[in-house]
C-alpha positions as CSV (number, residue, x, y, z in Angstrom):
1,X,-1.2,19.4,-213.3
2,X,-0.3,22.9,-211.7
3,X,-3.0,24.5,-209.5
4,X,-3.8,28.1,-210.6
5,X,-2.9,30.7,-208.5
6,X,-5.4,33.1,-209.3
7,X,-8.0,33.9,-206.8
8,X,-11.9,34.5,-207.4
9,X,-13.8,36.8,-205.0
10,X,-17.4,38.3,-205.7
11,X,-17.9,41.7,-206.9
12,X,-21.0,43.7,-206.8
13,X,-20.9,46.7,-209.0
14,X,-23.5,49.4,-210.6
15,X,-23.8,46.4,-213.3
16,X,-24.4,43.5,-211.0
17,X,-22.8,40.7,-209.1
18,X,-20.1,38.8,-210.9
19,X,-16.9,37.4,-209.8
20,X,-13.5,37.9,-211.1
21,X,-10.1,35.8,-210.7
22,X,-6.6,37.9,-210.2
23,X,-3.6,36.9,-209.3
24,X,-3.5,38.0,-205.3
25,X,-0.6,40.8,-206.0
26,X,-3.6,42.6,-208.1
27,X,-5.6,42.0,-204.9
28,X,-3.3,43.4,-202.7
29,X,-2.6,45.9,-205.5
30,X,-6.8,47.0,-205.4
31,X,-6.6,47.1,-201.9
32,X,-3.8,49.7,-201.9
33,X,-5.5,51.5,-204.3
34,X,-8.6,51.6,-202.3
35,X,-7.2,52.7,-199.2
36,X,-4.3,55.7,-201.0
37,X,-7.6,57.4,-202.9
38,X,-10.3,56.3,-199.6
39,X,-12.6,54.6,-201.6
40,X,-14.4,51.3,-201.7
41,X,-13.2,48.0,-204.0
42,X,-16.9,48.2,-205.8
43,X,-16.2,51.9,-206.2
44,X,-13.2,51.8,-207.8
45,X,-14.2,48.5,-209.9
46,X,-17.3,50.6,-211.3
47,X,-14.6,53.8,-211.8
48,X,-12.7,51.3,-213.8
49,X,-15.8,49.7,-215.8
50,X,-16.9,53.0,-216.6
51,X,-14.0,54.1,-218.1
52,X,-14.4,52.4,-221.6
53,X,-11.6,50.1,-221.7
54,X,-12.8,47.6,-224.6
55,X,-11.2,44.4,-222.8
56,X,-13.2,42.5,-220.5
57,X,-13.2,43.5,-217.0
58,X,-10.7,41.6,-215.5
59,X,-8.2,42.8,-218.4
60,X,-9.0,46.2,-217.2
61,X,-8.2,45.9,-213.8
62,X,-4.9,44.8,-214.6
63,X,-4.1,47.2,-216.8
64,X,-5.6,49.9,-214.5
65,X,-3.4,48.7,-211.5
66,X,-0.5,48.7,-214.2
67,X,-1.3,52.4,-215.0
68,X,-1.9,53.2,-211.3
69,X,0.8,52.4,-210.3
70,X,2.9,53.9,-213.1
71,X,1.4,57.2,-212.6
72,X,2.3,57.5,-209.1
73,X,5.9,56.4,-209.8
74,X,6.1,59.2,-212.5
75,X,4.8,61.8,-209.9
76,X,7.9,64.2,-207.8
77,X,8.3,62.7,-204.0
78,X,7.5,66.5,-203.1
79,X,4.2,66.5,-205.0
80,X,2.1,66.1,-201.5
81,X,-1.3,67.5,-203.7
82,X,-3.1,64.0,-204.3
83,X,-4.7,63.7,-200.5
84,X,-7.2,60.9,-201.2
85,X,-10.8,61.0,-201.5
86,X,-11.0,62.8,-205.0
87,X,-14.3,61.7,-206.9
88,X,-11.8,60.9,-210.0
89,X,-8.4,58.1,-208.1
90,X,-5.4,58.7,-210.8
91,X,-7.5,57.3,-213.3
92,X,-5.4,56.5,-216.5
93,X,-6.9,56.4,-219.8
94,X,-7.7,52.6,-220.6
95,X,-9.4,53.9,-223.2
């Protein structure tokens, strides 16, 4: 039988601790996020909870990430405006 690759790690969020199991390119993909818009992993996971997508969280990390990064490939190379450390990241509309 093939071992999983996903990996589980502990998140605490405005809604408790809970765990949640991603493939480690969405971990690496979180941690990017985190540190282009300076914010925290339980930050951005409670930015994401909040944003109404009706899939279960883990679903809507992924398609965040998905989003994220789409967002930002859309944008112009000269489009220097997004500095970081806005209280809303490129937050697609999971909705």
């Amino acid at each position: 039988m093939a071992s999983s690759r996903l990996v589980n790690r502990n998140i605490v969020t405005a809604q408790g601790r809970t765990s949640m199991r991603l493939e480690p390119e969405f971990w690496a993909a979180l941690a990017e996020i985190c540190k282009l818009e300076r914010i925290s992993l339980r930050t951005l996971i409670e930015r994401i909870e909040q944003s109404g997508y009706s899939g279960g969280r883990t679903s809507a990390v992924r398609v965040f990430v998905l989003e994220y990064f789409r967002a930002r490939a859309a944008k112009p190379k000269s489009d220097s405006s997004h500095k970081g450390n806005d209280p809303n990241p490129i937050a697609p509309d999971l909705a």
